[in-house]
N, C-alpha and C positions, 0 to 999 in steps of 0.2 A: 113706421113713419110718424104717425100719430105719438110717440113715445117720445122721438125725438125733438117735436116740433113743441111736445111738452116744456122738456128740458130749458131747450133754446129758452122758451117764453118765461120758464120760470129763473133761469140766469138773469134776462135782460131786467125781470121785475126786481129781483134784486139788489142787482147793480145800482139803479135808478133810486132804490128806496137808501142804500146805503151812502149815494154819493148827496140823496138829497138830507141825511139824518146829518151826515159830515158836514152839508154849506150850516145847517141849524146850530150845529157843534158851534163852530167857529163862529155864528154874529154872538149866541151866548158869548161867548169868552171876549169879542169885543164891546158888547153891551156891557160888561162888569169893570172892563181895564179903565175909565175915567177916574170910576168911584173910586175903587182899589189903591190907585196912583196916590189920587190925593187922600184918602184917609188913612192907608193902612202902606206906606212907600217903605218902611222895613222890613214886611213880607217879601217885595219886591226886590229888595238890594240883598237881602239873603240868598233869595235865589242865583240872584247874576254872581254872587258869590261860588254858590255849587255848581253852576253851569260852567260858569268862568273862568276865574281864578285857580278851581281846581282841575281847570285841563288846561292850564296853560304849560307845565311840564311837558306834556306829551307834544303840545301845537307847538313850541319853541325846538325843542327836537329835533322835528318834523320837519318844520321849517328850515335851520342853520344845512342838515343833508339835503335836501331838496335845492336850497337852495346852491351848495357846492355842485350837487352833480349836474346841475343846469348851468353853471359856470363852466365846468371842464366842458359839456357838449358844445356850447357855442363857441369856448373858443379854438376848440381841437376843428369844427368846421368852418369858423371863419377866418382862422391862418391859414389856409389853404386861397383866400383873396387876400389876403394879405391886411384883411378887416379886422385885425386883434381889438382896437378901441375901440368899435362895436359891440361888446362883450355885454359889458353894463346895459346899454339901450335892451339888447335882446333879452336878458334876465329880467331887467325890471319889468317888460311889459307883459312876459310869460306869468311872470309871477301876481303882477296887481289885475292882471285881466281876466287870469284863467286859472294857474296853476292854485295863486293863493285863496279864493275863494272856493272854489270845486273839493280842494285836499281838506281844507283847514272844517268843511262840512260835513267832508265824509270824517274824520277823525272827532268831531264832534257829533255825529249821529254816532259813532261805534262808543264813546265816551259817557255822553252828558244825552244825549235820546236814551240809550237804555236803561240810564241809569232814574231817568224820569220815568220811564215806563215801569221799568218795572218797581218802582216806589209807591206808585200810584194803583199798579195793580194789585199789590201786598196789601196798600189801604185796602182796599174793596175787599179781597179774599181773606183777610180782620175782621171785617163787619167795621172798620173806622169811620166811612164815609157814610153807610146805614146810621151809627151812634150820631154825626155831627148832623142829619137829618133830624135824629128825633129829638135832638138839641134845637131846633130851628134854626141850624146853624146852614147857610146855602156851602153844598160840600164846590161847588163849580166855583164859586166866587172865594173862597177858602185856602182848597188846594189847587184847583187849573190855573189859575186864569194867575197868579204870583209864579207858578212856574214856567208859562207860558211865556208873559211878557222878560222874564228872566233868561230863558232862551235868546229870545227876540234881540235884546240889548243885547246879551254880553256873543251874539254872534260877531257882528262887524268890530267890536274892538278885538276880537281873537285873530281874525282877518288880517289886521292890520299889523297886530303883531307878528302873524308869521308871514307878511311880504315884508316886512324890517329886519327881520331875522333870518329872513332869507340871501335879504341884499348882503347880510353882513358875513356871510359864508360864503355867496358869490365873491364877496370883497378878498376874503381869506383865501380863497382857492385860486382866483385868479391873480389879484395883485403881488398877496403875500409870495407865495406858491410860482406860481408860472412866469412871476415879476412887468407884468403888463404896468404903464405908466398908470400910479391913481388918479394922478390930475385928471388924464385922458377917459381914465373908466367914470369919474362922475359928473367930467363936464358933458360927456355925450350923451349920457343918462339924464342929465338935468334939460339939455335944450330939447330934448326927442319926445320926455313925457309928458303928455297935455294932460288938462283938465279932464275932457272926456275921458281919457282912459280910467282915471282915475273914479271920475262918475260911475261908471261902467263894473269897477271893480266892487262900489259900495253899492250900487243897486243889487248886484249878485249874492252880495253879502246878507242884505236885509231879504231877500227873498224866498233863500235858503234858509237864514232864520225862522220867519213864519211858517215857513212846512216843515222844517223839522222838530221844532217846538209843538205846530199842529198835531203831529202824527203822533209821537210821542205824545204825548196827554190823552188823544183819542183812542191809540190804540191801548194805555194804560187805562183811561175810562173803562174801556167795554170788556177788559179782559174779560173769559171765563173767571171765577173766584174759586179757583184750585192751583196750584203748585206748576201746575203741565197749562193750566191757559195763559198763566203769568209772563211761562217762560218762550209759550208761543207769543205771546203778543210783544216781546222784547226782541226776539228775531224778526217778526213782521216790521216794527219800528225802523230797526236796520236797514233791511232789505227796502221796502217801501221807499225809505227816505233816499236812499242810492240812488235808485230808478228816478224817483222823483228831481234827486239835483241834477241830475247828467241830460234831465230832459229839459227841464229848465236853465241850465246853462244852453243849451244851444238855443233854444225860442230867444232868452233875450241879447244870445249873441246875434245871432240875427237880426232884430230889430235893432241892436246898436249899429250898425253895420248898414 
């Protein structure tokens, strides 16, 4: 009993010390991102480059199928009311509220998270981050905090492109394909979608960003600096971040709501 009640105590202390080393993580990284921005903003646009740019391949993809097969669902069930120009309202709103934010996340934690992570953790298990120390060189303000905010940014415009890329496969599936009137599929789309939805879609977007830019950087920080802590800390990234947006999609659906 006494063994157990060790255990328990030494998980909780833990937990506690790691969730409070993680809020310290993160004011560092926002305590550097002012200076960073304006002195050194090509670090930064680099990054939104490798975060960005180069997963927009895959987020375009993802998007144009996603956004077909959410066309055939609605309107295979909403000819059945006889609601086919309904089609569009349904699509879009799946798509800027929920689908596009939550997928375009997860496909950018399995993308551009691991690929931070485990960059970061490669530095370390180099001795890279040790050498730009004993350069005076701050490794946080350097390497974190330009990948970080490079997450952060190039999340919502990936967002964005794959709910546009998604309409445009709905467009293809239903209008081209199933010959639904287009007049009808984008004037119901246009008077149905408000602002809030919209709001809703970008708050998700920027929120997702900051966690999984977070996590990625911290779990690349702290890797072990061997081969096998690397390659732990690049599935933790994943995984964490998963949990993480799927938990956080529903808190601040809720609160919109």
């Amino acid at each position: 009993m006494r063994a157990l009640v060790r255990e328990i105590y030494i998980s909780i202390f833990e937990f506690v010390r790691t969730f409070g080393a993680f809020q310290l993580f993160f004011l560092r990284l926002l305590m550097h991102s002012p200076t960073l921005i304006v002195r050194r903003p090509g670090l930064v646009i680099k990054q939104i480059y490798n975060t960005g740019a180069l997963s927009l391949v895959i987020i375009m993809v993802c998007g144009f199928f996603v956004g077909g097969v959410l066309g055939l669902q609605a309107y295979a069930n909403l000819a059945k009311f006889n609601a086919e120009d309904s089609t569009g309202t349904v699509v879009a709103l799946a798509l800027i509220k929920e689908l596009g934010p939550v997928i375009t996340a997860l496909l950018f934690a399995g993308r551009a998270g691991t690929a931070l992570s485990s960059e970061i953790g490669l530095m370390k298990a180099t001795d890279q981050l040790s050498a730009m120390e004993m350069m005076a060189i701050n490794p946080v303000r350097r390497v974190l905090v330009p990948r970080f905010l490079g997450g952060v940014i190039a999340m919502p415009m990936l967002v964005a492109i794959f709910s546009c890329v998604g309409l445009f496969g709905a467009h293809v599936v239903v209008v081209e394909l199933l010959d639904v009137d287009v007049g009808a599929f984008w004037q119901q789309m246009r008077y149905s979608i408000e602002l809030i939805d919209i709001y809703e879609g970008i708050y998700k977007s920027i929120a997702f960003g900051i966690v999984i830019s977070l996590l990625a950087v911290w779990e690349g920080y702290n890797a072990i600096p061997t081969a096998e802590g690397v390659g732990r800390a690049t599935t933790r990234t994943v995984v964490i971040s998963a949990i993480a947006v799927l938990i956080l999609d529903f808190m601040i659906t809720a609160v919109m709501l």
